[in-house]
Structures are given as C-alpha cells and as structure tokens.
C-alpha positions in Angstrom: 0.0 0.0 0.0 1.8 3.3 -1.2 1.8 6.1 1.6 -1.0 8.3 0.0 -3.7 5.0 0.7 -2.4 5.0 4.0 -3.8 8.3 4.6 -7.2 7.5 3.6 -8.2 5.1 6.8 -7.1 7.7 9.6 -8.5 10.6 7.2 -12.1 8.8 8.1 -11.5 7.5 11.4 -10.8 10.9 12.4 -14.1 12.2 10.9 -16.7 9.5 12.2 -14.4 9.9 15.3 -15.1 13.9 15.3 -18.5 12.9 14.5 -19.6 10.4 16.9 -18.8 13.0 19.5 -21.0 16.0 17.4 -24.3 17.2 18.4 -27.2 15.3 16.7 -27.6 18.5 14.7 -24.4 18.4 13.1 -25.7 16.1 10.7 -27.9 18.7 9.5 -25.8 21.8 9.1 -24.5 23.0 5.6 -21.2 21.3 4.1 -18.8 23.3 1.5 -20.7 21.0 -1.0 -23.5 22.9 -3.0 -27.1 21.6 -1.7 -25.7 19.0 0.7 -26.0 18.4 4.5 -23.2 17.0 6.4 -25.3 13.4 6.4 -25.2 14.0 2.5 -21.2 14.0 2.2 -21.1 10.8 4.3 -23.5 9.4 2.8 -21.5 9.9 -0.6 -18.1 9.2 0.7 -19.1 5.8 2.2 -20.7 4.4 -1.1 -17.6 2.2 -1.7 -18.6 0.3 2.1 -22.3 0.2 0.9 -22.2 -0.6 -2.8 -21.0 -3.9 -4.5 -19.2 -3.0 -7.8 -22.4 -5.2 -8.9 -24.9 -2.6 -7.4 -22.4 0.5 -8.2 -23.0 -0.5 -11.8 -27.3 -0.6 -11.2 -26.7 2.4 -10.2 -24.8 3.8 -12.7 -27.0 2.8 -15.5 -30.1 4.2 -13.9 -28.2 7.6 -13.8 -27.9 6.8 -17.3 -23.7 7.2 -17.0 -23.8 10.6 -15.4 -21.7 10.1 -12.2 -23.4 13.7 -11.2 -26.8 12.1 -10.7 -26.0 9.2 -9.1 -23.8 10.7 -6.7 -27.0 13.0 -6.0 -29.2 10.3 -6.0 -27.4 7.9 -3.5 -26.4 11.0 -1.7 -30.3 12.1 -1.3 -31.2 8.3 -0.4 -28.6 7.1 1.4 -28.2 10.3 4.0 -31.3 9.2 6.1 -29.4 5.9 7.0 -28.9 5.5 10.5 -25.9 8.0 12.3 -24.4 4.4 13.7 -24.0 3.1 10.3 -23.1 5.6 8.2 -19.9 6.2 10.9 -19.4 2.4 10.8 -18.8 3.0 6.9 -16.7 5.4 8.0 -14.6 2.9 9.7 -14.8 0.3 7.3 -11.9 -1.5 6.0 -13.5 -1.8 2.7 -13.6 2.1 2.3 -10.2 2.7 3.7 -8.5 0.7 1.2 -11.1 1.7 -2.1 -9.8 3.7 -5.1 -11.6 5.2 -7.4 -11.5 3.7 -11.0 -8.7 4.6 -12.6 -7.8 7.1 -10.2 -5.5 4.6 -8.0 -4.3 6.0 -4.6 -4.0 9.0 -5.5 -7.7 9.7 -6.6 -8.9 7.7 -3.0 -6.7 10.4 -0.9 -8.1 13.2 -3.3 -11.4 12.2 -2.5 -10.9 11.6 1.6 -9.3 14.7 2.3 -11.3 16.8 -0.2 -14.9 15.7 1.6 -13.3 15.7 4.7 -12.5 19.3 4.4 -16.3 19.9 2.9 -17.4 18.9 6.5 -14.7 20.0 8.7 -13.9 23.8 7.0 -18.0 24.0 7.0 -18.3 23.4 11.1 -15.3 25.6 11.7 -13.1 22.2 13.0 -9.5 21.1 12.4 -9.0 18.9 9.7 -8.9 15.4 10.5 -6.6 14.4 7.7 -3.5 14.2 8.3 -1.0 17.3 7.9 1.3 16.0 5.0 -2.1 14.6 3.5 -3.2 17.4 2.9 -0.1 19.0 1.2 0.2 16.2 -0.7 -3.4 17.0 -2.2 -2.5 21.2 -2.2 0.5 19.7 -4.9 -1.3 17.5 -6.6 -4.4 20.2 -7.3 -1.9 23.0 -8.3 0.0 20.8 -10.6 -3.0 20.6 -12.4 -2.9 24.3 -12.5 -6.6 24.4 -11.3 -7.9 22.4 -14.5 -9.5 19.7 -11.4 -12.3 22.2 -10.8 -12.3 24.9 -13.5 -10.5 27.8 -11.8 -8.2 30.6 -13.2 -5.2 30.2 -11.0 -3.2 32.7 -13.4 -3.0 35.7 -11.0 -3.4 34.2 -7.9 -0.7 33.2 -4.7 -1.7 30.6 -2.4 -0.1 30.8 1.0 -0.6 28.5 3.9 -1.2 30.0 7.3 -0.4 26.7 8.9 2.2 25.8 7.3 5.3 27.1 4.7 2.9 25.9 2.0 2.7 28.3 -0.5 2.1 28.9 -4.3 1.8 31.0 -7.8 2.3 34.5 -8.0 -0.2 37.3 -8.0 -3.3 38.6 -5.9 -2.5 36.8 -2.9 -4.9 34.2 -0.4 -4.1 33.6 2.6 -5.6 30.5 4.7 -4.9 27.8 6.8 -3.8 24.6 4.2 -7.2 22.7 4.7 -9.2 25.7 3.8 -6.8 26.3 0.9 -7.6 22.6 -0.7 -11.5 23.8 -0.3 -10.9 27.3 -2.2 -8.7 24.9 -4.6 -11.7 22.0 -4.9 -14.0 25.3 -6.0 -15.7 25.5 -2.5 -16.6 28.8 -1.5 -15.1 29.2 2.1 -17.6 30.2 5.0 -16.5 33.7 5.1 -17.4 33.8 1.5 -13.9 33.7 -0.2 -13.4 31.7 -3.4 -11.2 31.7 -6.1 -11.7 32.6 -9.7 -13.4 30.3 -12.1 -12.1 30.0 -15.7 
C-alpha cells in the first residue's frame, strides 16, 4: 500500500471519530458542497462500504452514466441511514482501502481529504486528515494548475497559514492549508472567499 492509501483510513477514522462526538444537529448543518448536509457527504463518501461493484453498476446505468446524478441520487437516499452506520462505513476497511476507478491511490486520498475538508472547514473544526495529506493534495491540485475544478489560478498566490505551503504568484490568499484545498476543490469558504473560475 503506497503512503497516500495510507492516509485514507485515519483521514475517516478521524471524521466518524469527530462525528460520533457531534451534536445530533451536526448532521444537519451545511457542508462546503453545493445543496448537501453533512449526512449527504457521508453518505456519498461511504458508497464504496455500501455498494458492491455489482450494485455500483445498477446504479450507474439508472443515472444513465452521469456520475453527477447518481452521486445526487445515493447522496439524497442514502443520508437518512442511521448515524451508527453511516460512521461504521466510516470505519470500514472496505472504504479505507477503495480507489476510485482509474484514479488509484492517489484519486482515493483526493477524495478523503477533499470531503473531509467539505465537513470540517464547513463546522469551523481542524481537519482530520493528516497534515502531510493534505499538502500532498495542495501539490497535486496546483499541478494541475486548477484544470480539477475549472478555476483561473493565473493571477493568484496561495499561502498556507499553517504551514510554509505556498504557491503562484499574483493577488495573494491567505488561509490555513485545509481551507486552501477547499478554495482549490472550487468550494466557496464560510466567510465567503473563493477563487476565480475560468
């Protein structure tokens, strides 16, 4: 197992850990992600624990190959589980040690720490992946010069507040590294900061 998988299991211990100790409300509030509830991102990021490939593929041909609808779709469904078994998914072997198709270890870590972030920027908590996890994902995001999520990272300098991370040249942003992988994912932060779409 490389050392970006073995990120991903204490990425979501860490959040059904931070969860299991949240007010029942938590599960309610906003996340960073568009529409969705905190139940909703679980719900999404535990579909490798839930879903055989078998059912993955029902899935996907009901959504008629748009990965957008069926992540909405389980998403919607799937978020009034019970609280106990969505963090149990959480926790689940089977999750920790998925990858994405075709996106190897890499793509899994991406994913972890990206939804991670969506809950924990979103309740104002630390992240819960860990540190060089998340500069491993600020690299891999700006290497792709900001293509991931259709932003303009032209004029723009990243700095970390947490850390010596720091990036591009231009109008500078300044924020702790986790909040700098939401801005980079296309989230718009709580204060309202974002960064420039292309």
């Amino acid at each position: 197992m490389s050392d970006l998988q073995s990120w991903v299991g204490p990425t979501y211990t860490r959040l059904a850990d931070l969860l299991a100790g949240a007010p029942a409300e938590t599960w309610d509030a906003p996340s960073l992600c568009d529409k969705w509830a905190v139940r909703h991102v679980i719900a999404h990021v535990t579909m490798p624990a839930r879903l055989t490939p078998e059912q993955f593929g029902a899935e996907m041909a009901a959504a008629r190959g748009d990965f957008t609808v069926l992540s909405d779709t389980v998403a919607e469904r799937d978020a009034s589980l019970p609280v106990a078994d969505l963090l149990g998914q959480l926790r689940s072997p089977v999750l920790h040690a998925w990858q994405p198709p075709g996106g190897g270890a890499a793509g899994a870590l991406s994913h972890a720490v990206i939804h991670s972030l969506d809950v924990t920027v979103a309740l104002d908590q630390p992240a819960v992946a860990p540190g060089e996890a998340v500069i491993a994902i600020l690299d891999r995001i700006v290497a792709a010069g900001g293509g991931w999520f259709g932003l303009d990272l032209a004029d723009v300098r990243l700095e970390a507040t947490d850390t010596a991370w720091s990036w591009g040249s231009g109008t500078l942003v300044r924020a702790d590294s986790g909040s700098l992988v939401a801005l980079l994912s296309g989230r718009t932060l709580p204060d309202g900061r974002s960064l420039p779409r292309s």
